[in-house]
DSSP file (Angstrom, degrees, kcal/mol; ACC not computed):
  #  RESIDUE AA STRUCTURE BP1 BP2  ACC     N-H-->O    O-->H-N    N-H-->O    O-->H-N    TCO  KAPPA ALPHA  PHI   PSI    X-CA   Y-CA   Z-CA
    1    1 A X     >        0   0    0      0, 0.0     4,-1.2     0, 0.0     0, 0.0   0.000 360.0 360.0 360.0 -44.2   76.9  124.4  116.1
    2    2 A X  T >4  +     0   0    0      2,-0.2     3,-1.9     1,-0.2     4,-0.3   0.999 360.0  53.5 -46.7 -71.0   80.8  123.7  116.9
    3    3 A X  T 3> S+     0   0    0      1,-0.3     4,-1.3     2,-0.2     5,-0.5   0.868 106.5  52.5 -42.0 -52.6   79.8  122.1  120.4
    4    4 A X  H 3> S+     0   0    0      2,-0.2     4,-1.6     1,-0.2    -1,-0.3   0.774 110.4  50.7 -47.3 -45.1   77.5  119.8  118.5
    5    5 A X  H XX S+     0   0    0     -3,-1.9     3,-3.1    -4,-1.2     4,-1.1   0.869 114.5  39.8 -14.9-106.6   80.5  118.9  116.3
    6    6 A X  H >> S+     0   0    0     -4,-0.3     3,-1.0     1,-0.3     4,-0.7   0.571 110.5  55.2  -3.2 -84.3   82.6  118.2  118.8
    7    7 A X  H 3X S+     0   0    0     -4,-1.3     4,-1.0     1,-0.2    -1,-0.3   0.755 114.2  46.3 -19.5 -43.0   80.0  116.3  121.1
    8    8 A X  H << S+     0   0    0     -3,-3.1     4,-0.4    -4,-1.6    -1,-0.2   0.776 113.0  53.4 -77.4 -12.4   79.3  113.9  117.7
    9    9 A X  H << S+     0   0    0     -4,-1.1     4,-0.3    -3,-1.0    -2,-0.2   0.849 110.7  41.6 -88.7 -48.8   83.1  113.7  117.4
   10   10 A X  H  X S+     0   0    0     -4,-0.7     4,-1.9     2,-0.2     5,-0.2   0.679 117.7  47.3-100.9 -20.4   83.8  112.5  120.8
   11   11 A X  H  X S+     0   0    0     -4,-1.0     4,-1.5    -5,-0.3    -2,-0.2   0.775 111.2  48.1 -72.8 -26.5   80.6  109.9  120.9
   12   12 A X  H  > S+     0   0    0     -4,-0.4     4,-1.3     2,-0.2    -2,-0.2   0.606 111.4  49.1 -98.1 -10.8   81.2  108.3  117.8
   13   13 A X  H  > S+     0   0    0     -4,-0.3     4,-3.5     2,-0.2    -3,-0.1   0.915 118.3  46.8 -98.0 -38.8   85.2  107.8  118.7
   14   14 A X  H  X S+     0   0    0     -4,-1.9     4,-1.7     2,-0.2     5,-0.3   0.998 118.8  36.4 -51.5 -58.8   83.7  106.3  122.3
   15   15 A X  H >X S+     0   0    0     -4,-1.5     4,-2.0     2,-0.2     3,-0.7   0.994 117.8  55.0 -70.7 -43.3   81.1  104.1  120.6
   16   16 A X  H >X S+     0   0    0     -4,-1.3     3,-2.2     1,-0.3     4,-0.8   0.891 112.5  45.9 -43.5 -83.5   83.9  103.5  117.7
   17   17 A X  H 3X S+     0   0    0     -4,-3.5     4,-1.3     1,-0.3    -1,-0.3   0.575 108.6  52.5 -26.1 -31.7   86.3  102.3  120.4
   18   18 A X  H <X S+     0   0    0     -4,-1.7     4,-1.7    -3,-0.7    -1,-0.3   0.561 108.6  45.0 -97.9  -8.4   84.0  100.2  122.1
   19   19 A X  H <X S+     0   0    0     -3,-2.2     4,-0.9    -4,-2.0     3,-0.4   0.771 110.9  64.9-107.8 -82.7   82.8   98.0  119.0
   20   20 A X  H  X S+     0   0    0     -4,-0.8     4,-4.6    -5,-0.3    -2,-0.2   0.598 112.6  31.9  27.0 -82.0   86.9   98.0  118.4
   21   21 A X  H  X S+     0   0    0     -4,-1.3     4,-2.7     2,-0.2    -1,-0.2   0.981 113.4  56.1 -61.8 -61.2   87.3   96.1  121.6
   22   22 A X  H  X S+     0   0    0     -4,-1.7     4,-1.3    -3,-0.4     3,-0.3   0.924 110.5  47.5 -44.6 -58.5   84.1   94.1  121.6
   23   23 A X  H  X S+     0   0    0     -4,-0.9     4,-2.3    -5,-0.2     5,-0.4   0.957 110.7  57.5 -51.8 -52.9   85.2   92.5  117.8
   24   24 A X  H >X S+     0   0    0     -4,-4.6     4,-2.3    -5,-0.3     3,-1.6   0.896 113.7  36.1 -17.7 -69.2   88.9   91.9  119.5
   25   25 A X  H >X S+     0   0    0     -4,-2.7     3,-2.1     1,-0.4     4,-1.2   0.887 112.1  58.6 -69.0 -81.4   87.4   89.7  122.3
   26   26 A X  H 3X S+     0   0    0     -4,-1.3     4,-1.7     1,-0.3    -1,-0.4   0.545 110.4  43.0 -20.6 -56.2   85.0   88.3  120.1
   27   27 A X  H << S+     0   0    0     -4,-2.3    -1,-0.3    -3,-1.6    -2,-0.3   0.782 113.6  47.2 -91.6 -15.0   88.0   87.0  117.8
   28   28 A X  H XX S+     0   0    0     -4,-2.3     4,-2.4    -3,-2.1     3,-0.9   0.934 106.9  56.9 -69.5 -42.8   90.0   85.8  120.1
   29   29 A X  H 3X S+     0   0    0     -4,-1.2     4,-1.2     1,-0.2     3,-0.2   0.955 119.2  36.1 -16.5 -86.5   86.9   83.9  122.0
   30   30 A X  H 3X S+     0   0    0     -4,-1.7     4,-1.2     2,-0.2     5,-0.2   0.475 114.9  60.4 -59.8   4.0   86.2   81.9  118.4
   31   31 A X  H <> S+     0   0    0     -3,-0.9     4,-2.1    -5,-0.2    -1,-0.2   0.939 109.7  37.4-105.5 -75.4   90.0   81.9  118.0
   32   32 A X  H  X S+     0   0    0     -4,-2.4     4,-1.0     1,-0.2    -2,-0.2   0.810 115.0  54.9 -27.2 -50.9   90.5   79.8  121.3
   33   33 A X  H  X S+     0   0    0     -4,-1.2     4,-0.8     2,-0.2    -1,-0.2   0.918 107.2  44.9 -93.8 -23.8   87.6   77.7  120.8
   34   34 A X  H >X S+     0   0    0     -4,-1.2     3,-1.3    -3,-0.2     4,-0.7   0.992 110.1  55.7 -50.3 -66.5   88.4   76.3  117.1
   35   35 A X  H >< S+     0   0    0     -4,-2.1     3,-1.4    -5,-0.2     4,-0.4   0.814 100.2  57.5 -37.6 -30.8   92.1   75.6  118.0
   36   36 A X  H >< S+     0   0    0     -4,-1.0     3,-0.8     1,-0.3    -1,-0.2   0.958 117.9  39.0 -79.6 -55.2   91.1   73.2  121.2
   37   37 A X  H << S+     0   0    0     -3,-1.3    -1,-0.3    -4,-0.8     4,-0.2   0.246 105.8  64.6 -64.9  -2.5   89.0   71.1  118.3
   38   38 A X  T <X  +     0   0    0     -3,-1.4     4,-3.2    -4,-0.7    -1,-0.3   0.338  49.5 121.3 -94.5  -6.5   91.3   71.2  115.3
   39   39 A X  H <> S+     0   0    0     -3,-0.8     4,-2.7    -4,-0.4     5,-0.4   0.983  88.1  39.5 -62.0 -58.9   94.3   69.3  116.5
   40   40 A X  H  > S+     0   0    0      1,-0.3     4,-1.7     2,-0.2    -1,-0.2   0.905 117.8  41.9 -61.6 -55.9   93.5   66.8  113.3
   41   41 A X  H  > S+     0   0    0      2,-0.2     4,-4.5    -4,-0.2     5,-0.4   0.972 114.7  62.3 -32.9 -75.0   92.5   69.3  110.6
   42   42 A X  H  X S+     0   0    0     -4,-3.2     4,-1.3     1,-0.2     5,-0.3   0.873 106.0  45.5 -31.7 -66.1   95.8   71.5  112.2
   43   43 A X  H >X>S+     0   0    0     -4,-2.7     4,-3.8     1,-0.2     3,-1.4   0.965 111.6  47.7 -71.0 -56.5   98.0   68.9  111.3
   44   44 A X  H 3X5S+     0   0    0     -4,-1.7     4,-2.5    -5,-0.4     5,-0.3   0.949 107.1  55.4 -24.3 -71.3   96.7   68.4  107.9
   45   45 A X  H 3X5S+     0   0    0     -4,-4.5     4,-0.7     1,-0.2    -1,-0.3   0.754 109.3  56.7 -46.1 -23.9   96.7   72.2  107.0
   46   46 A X  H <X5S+     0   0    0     -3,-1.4     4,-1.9    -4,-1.3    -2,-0.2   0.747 109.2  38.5 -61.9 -57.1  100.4   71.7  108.0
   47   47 A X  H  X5S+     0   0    0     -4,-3.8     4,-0.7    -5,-0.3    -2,-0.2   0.612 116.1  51.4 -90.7  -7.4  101.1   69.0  105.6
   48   48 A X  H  X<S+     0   0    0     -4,-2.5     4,-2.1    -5,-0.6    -2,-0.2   0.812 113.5  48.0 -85.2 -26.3   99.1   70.6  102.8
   49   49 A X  H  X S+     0   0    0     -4,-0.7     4,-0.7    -5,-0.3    -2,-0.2   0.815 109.7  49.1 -62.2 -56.6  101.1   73.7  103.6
   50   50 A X  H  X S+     0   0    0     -4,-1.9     4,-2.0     2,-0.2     3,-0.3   0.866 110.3  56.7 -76.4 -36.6  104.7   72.0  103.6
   51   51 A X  H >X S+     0   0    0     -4,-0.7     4,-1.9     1,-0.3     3,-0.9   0.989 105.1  48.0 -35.6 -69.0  103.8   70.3  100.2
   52   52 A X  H 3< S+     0   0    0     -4,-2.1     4,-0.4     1,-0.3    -1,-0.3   0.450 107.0  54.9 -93.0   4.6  103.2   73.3   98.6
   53   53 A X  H 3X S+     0   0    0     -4,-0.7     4,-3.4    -3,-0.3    -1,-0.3   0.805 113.0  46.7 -53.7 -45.6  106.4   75.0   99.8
   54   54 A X  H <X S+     0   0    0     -4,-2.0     4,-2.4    -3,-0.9    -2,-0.2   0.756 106.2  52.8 -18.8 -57.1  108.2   72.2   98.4
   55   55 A X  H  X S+     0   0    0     -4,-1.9     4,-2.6     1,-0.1    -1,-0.2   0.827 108.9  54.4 -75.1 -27.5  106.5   72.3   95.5
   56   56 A X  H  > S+     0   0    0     -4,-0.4     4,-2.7    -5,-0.2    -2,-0.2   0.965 106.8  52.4 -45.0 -68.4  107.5   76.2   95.2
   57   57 A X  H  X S+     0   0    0     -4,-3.4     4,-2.4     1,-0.2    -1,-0.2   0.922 104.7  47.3 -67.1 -26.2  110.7   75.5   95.6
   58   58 A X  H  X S+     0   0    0     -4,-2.4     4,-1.2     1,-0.2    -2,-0.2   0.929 115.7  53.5 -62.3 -34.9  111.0   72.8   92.8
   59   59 A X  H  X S+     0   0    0     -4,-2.6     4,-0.5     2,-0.2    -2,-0.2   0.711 106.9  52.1 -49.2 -46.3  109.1   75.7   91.0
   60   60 A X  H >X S+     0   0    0     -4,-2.7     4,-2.9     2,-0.2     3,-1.1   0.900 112.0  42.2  19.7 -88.7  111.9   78.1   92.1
   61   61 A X  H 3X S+     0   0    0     -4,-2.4     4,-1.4     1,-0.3    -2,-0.2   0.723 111.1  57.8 -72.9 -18.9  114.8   76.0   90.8
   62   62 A X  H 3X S+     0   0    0     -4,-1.2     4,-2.1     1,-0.3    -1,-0.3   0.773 107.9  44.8 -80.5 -32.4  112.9   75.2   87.6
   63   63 A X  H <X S+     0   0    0     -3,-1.1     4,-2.0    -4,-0.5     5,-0.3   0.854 114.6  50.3 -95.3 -38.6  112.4   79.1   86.7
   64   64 A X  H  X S+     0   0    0     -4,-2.9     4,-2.6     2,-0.2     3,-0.3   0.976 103.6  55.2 -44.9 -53.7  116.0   79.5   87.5
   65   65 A X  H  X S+     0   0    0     -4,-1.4     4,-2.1     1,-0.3    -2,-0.2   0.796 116.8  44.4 -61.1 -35.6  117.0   76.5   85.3
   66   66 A X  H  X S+     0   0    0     -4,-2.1     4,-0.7     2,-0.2    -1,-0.3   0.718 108.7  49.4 -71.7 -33.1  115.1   78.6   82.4
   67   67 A X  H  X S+     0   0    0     -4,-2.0     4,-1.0    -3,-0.3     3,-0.3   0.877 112.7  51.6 -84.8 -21.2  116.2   82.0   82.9
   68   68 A X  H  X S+     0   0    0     -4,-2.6     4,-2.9    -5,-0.3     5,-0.3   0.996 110.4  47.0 -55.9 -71.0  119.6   80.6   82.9
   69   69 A X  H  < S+     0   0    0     -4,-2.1    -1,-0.2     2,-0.2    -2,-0.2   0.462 113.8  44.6 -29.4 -21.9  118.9   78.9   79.7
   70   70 A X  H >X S+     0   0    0     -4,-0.7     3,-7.8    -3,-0.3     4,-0.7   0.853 110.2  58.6-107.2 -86.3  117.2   81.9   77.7
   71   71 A X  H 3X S+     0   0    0     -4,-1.0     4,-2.1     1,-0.4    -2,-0.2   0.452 107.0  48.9 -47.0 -63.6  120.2   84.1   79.2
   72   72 A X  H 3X S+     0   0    0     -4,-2.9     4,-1.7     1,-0.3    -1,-0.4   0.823 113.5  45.2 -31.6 -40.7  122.8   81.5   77.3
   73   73 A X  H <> S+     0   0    0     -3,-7.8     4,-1.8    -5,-0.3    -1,-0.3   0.949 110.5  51.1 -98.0 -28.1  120.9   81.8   74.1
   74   74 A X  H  X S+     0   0    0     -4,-0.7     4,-1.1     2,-0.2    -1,-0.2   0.811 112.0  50.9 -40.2 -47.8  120.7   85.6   74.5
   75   75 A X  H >X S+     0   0    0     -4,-2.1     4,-2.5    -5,-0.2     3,-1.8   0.992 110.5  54.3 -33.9 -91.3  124.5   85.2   75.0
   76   76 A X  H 3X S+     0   0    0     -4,-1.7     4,-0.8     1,-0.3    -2,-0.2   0.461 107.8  44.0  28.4 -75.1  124.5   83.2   71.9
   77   77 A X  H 3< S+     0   0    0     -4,-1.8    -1,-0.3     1,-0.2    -2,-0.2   0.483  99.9  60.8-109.3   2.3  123.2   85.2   70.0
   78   78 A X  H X< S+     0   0    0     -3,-1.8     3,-2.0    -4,-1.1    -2,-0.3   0.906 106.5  55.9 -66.0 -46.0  124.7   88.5   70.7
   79   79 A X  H 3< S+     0   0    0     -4,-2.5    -2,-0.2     1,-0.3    -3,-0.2   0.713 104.9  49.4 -89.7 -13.6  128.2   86.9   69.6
   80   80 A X  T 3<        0   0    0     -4,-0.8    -1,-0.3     1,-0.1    -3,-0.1   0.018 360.0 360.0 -86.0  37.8  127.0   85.7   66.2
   81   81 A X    <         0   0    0     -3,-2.0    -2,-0.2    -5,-0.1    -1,-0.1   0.645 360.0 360.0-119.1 360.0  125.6   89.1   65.4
């Protein structure tokens, strides 16, 4: 009963290994063949990408401007109380 164990243990980690590898290749294959056809699309995702870092960071400074502001009035109002 063990050997079977064992036997099922070391067949499924071979077949496990081998569908591993095959899905690798496989996504590097489709991985390679999009980019060579994307150039135009790439650059787009690029500039949609740098927008909305941009816009993050105005988003950023904006939630600073505000936690600053509440922090003041928090101030504020600790020292009339």
């Amino acid at each position: 009963m063990v050997n079977i164990i064992i036997v099922s243990i070391v067949f499924g980690s071979i077949v496990a290994l081998a569908a591993l590898i095959c899905g690798t290749i496989l996504i590097i294959i489709k991985s390679r063949g999009n980019s060579a056809g994307r150039g135009a699309a790439n650059s787009e995702e690029a500039r949609i990408i740098q927008e909305t870092y941009r816009s993050l960071e105005k988003l950023e400074e904006r939630i600073d401007a505000l936690e600053t502001i509440l922090m003041d009035s928090e101030r504020k109002k600790r020292g009339e109380q």
